[in-house]
N, C-alpha and C positions, 0 to 999 in steps of 0.2 A: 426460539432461536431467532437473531437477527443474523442479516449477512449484510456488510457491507460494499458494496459496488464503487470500486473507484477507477476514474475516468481519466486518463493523463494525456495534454498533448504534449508530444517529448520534442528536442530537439530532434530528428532524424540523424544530426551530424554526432550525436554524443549517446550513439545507443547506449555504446559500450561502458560510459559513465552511469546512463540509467539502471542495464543490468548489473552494476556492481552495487548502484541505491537498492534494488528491487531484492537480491540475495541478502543484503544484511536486515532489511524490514520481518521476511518470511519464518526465521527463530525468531525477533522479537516480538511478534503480535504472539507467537504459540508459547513465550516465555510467559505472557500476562493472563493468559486460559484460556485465548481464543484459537481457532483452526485455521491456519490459512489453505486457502485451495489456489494457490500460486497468481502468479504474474504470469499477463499474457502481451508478446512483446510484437511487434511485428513481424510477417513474412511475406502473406502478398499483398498487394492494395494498400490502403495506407501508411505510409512510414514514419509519421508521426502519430498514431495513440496508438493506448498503451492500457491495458486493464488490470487491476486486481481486486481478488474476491476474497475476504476471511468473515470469519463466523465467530460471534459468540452468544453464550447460554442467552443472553440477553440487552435491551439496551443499557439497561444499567449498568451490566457487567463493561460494556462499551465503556462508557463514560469515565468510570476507573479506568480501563486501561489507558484512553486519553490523558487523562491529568496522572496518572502514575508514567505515561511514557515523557512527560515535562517534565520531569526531574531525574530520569533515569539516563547514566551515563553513553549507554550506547545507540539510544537514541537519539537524543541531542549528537551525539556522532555523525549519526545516519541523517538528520536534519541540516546538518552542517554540510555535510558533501552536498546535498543536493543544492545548498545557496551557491556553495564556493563551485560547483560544476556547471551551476545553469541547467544543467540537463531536461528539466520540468519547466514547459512555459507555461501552466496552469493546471487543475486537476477540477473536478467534480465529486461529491461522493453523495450516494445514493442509500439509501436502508431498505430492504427488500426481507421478505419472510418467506423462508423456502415453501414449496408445497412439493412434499415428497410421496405421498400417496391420493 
């Protein structure tokens, strides 16, 4: 299992445009095999980042999902709001392997 760790610094002013990006991402990464273990948005301390965590079987499996999420309708959607919103001034992502026991 891979997970991937992603890092967002958001607008603070456009939360609400980030969590309407961050809702529609959450079915599509679990449409393509993978798990998502949600968006984490701010509460106290800083009000611009923003994290999300999904999983899949592996990085290969990854890599499909990336190039099949290029050519899928409601991705490119989800792509689109986030240009046309600004909402995201930049992101990070990280690949991490869980250790569960």
């Amino acid at each position: 299992m891979i997970t991937c760790y992603l890092k967002y610094q958001i607008d603070p002013t456009k939360l609400n445009e980030f969590e309407s990006y961050a809702r529609r991402w959450i079915p599509l990464v679990n449409k393509f095999g993978g798990i998502h273990h949600g968006y984490f948005i701010p509460h106290e301390g800083a009000n611009n980042l923003a994290v999300a965590l999904f999983s899949f079987s592996s990085l290969t499996d990854y890599e499909q999902y990336r190039e099949s999420s290029l050519h899928d309708a409601e991705c490119k959607e989800a792509y689109t709001y986030a240009q046309n919103t600004a909402c995201i001034v930049n992101y990070e992502r990280t690949f991490m392997k869980p250790l569960l026991k």
